[in-house]
ZAMARGU-4260 file (C-alpha; in steps of 0.2 Angstrom, whole numbers, plus 5000, padded with zeros to 4 digits):
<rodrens>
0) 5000/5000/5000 | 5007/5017/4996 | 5009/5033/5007 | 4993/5039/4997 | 4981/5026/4999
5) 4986/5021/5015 | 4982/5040/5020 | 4964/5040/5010 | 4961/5021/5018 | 4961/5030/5035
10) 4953/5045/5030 | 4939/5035/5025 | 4938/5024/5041 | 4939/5041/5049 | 4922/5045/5040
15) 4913/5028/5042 | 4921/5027/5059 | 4901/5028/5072 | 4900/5045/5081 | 4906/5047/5097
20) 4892/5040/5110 | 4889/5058/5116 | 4884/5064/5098 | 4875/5046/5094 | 4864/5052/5111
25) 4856/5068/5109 | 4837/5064/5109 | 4825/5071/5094 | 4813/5079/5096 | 4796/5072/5101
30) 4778/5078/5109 | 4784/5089/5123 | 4804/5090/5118 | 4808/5103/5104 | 4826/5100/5107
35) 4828/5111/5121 | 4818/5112/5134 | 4808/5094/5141 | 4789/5099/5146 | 4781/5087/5161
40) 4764/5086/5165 | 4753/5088/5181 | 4737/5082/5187 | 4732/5090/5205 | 4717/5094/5213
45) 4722/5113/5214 | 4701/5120/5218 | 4691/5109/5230 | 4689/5098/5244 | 4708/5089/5241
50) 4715/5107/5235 | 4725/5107/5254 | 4734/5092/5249 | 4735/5096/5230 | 4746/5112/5231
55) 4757/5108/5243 | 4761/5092/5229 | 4765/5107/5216 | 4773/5114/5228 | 4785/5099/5230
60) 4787/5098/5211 | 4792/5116/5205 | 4806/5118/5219 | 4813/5101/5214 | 4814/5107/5194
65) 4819/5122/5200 | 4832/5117/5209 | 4837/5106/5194 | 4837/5121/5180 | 4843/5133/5190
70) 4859/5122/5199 | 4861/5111/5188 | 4856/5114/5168 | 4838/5104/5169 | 4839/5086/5164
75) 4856/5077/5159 | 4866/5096/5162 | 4858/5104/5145 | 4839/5101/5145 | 4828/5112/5156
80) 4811/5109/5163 | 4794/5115/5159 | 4779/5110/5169 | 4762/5110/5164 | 4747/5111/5176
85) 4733/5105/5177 | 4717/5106/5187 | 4707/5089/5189 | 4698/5094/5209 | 4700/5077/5212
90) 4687/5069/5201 | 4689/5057/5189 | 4679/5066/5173 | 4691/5081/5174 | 4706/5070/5178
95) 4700/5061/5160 | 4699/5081/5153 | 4717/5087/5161 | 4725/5070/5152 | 4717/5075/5137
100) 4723/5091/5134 | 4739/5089/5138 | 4744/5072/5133 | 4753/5080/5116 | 4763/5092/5123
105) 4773/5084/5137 | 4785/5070/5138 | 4776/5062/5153 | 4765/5067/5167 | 4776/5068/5182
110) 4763/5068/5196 | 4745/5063/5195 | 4735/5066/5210 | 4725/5053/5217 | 4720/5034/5217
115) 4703/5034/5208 | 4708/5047/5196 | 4725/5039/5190 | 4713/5023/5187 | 4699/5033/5177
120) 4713/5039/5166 | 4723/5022/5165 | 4715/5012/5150 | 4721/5030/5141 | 4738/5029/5148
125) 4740/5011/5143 | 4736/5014/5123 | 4744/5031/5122 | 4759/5022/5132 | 4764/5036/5142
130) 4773/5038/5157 | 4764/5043/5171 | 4770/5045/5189 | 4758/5037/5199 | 4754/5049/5215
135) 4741/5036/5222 | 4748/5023/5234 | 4737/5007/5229 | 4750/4992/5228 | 4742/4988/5211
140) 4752/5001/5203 | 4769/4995/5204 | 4762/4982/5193 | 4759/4993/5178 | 4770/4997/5165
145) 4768/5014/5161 | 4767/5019/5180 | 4781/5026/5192 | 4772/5026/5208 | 4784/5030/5223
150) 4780/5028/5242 | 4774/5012/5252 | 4758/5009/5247 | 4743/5012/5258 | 4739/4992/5261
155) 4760/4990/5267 | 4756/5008/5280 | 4740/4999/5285 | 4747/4981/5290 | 4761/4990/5298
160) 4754/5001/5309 | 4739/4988/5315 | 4752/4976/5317 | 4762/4990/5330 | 4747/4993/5338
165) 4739/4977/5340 | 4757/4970/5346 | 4764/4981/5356 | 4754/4996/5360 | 4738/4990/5371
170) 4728/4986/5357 | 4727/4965/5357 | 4709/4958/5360 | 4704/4977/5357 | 4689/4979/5342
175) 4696/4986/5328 | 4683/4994/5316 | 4685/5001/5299 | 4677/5018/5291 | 4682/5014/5271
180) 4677/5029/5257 | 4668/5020/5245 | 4680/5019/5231 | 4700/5014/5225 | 4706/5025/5238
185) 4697/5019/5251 | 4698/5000/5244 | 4717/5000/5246 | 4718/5004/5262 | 4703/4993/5266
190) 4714/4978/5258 | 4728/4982/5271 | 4715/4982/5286 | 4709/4963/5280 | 4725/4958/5280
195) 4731/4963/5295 | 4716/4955/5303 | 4720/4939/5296 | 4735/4939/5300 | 4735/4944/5317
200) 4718/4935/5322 | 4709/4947/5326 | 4690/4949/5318 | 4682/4967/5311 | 4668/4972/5323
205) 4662/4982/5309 | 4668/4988/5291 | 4657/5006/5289 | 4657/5013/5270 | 4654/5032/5265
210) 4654/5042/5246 | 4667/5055/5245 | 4650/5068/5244 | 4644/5063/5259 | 4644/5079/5272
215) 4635/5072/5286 | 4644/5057/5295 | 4630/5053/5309 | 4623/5035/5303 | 4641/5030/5302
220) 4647/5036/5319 | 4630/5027/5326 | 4635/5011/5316 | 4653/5012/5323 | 4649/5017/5341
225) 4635/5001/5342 | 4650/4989/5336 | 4659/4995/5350 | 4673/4999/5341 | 4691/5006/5351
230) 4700/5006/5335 | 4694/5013/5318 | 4705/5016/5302 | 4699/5029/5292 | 4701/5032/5274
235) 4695/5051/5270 | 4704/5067/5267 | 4705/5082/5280 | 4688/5090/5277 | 4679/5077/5277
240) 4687/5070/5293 | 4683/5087/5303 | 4666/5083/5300 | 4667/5064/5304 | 4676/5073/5322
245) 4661/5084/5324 | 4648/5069/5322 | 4659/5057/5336 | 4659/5072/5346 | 4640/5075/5348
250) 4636/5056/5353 | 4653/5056/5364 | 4661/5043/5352 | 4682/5043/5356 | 4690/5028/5349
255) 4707/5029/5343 | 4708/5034/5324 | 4720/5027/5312 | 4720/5038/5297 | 4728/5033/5282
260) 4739/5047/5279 | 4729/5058/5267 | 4715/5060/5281 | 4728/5074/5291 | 4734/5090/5285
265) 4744/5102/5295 | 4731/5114/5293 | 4720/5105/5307 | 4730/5111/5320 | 4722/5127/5319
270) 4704/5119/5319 | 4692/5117/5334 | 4692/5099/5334 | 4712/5099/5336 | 4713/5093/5355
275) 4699/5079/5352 | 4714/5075/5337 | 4728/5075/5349 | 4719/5062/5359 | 4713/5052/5348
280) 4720/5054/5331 | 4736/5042/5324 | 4741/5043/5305 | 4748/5030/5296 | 4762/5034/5283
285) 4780/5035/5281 | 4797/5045/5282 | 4803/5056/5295 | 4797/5071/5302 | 4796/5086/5293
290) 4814/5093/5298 | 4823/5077/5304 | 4843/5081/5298 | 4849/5066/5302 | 4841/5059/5286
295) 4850/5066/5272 | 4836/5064/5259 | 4826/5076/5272 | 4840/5088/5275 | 4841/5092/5256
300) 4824/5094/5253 | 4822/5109/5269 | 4836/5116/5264 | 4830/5117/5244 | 4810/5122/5251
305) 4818/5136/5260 | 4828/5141/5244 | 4817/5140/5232 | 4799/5137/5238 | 4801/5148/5255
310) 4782/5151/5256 | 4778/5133/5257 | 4772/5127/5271 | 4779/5108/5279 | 4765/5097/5272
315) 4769/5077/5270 | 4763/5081/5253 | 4777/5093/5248 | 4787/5079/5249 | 4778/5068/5240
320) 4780/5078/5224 | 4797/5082/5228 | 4800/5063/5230 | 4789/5063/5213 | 4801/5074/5204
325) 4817/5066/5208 | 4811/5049/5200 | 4804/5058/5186 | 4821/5065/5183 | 4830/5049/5185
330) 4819/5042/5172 | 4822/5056/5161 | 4841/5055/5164 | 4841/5038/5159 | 4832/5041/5142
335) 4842/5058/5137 | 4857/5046/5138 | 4851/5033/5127 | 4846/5047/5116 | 4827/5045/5116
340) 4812/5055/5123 | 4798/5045/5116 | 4785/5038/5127 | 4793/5021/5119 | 4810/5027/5123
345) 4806/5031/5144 | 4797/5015/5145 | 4815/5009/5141 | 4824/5019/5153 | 4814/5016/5164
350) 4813/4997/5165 | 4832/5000/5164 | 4833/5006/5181 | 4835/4991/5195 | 4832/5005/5209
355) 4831/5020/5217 | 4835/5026/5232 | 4826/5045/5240 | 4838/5046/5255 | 4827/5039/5268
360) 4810/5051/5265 | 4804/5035/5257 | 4810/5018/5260 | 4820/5011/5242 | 4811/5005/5228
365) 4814/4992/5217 | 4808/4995/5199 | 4814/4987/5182 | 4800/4976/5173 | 4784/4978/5181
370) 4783/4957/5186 | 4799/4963/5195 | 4794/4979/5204 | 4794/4979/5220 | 4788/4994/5233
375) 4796/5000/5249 | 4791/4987/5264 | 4796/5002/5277 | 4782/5014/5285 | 4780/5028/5300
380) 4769/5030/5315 | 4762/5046/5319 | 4754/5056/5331 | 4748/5073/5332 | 4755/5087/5340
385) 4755/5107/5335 | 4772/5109/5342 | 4778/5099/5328 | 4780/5104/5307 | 4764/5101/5300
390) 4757/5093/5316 | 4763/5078/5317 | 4776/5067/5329 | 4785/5052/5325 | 4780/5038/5336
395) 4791/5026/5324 | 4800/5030/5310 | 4804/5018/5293 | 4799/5003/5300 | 4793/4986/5295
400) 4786/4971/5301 | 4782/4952/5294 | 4764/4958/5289 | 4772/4968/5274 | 4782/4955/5268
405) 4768/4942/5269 | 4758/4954/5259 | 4769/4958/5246 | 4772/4938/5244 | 4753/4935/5243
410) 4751/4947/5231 | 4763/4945/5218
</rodrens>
């Protein structure tokens, strides 16, 4: 071979030679990408009833992105963050709306409020294979494929904390009732309950159902209060549990409650009902308390609320966007790097990912295919307390028991 065509041999391998893996990876553009800035979706009850736990959600979300565009570039260093919001008042026709209008102009929906409304939207989610993270905390959603729930679901908080109580706080031989919305939300936690009971031996005095409509809670009270009832897990949100206290109150009804975690708010502290709460309220759920620097997850998500989100309140349901946002980005990480933003290409990415870990505000999670994925089995104890962020103290903190394993083997 000569001097010549040796060179032109290497200039041409030179030319054929594949791009570098940075160049091969930079995603085209799709729905909600236009090359330079990723758009993300949210579903939140910001008017009504659930709007107290709906903007404190948003809340969680913006100061997350913001931390991200602002610090460090958006996703992947280069692509910033857009959010899109929308208003679904916790109902499942405007949830199937919100979806709708926005399902071409975002890469995913990043939080979607709610266990009833993420499944009036899910056959939709399914064919259009979008990404959606799941905010509802039914176990049944870390079966799906296109959803990123994150947090121990309500059936893993409920067999937790009935098996605390009924082991080792006073509550063995004591009637444990149950006061169950009628619907998904309600049905998860109700699932929890059953199990526990059949578990630990122990048999329901009475199962009392209500609508998320209902106003006036006096049947139910009278139902619960005839069964005899010492313990009652409740499945409601905050307003409609004020009203529930105001019913007990008037026919001197004080079991312990056991609310699943969206029944409290911190902005019950500063209701009249608040010292009947403090004696008889316990809330089910997970994490630390609001403000717990010992758990680095929690010391970087105060020290971001003050910075960029400094109005916001300490809610439990801050950090559940928040904690929806940092999977979200992980997801999208993943997929900028194999070069592809499509709804096909973040299923892919996020299938790829074995794990995540939230830095003990949420116990870790393990993902990949959805026959694989596997939630937190770790959950918190609460009680109420002003004197406390958001009202609540930790009785124990990220724990589990055999309850939540059992479950999750029974209902692989």
């Amino acid at each position: 071979m000569t001097a010549r065509t040796g060179a032109l041999a290497a200039l041409l391998a030179a030319v054929l030679a594949p791009l570098p893996a940075a160049a091969q990876a930079e995603p085209k553009p799709v729905d909600g990408f236009d090359g330079k800035t990723i758009r993300l979706g949210l579903i939140q009850p910001l008017t009504g009833p659930a709007a107290v736990l709906g903007q404190p959600v948003v809340a969680g979300v913006r100061t997350w992105f913001d931390y991200l565009n602002k610090e460090k570039g958006g996703i992947a260093g280069k692509y910033k963050v857009e959010l899109v919001a929308e208003d679904h008042q916790n109902q499942q026709a405007p949830t199937v709306q919100a979806y709708n209008k926005i399902k071409t102009s975002v890469v995913m929906i990043a939080q979607l409020f709610g266990t009833h409304t993420t499944l009036a939207v899910l056959p939709q989610v399914n064919e259009d294979k979008m990404l959606v993270g799941a905010g509802g905390y039914d176990y049944v959603f870390f079966k799906e494929p296109q959803l990123l729930p994150v947090g121990a679901p309500y059936q893993i908080m409920a067999v937790n904390a009935l098996s605390e109580l009924w082991t080792s706080r006073g509550f063995k031989d004591k009637t444990i009732c149950a006061l169950i919305r009628d619907d998904p939300y309600g049905t998860a936690g109700l699932e929890g309950v059953e199990f526990a009971a059949k578990k630990l031996g122990f048999k329901l005095g009475a199962v009392v159902r209500f609508s998320a409509a209902d106003q006036d809670f006096s049947g139910q009270m009278a139902q619960l209060k005839g069964a005899g009832c010492q313990l009652v897990y409740v499945t409601t949100i905050p307003p409609q549990f004020v009203r529930m206290v105001g019913n007990a109150v008037r026919v001197n009804f004080a079991p312990l409650w056991l609310g699943q975690f969206p029944t409290w708010s911190g902005v019950l502290v500063d209701n009249p009902a608040y010292e009947y709460m403090a004696k008889n309220l316990m809330i089910a759920s997970e994490g630390p308390e609001w403000g717990d620097m010992t758990v680095s997850g929690m010391a970087r998500m105060v020290e971001l609320q003050k910075k960029y989100a400094p109005d916001a309140k300490p809610d439990f349901f801050f950090t559940i966007g928040y904690k929806s946002a940092e999977a979200a980005t992980q997801v999208l990480e993943a997929a900028v790097k194999a070069g592809d933003l499509s709804h096909a290409g973040l299923a892919k990415a996020y299938e790829g990912i074995a794990s995540m870990s939230f830095g003990g505000i949420t116990g870790d999670h393990i993902y990949g295919a959805p026959d694989k994925r596997r939630p937190p089995l770790t959950s918190s104890l609460f009680k109420v307390n002003k004197e406390k962020p958001y009202g609540l103290e930790a009785v124990r903190v990220n724990f589990t028991t055999d309850l939540a394993s059992q479950y999750i083997d029974a209902h692989k």
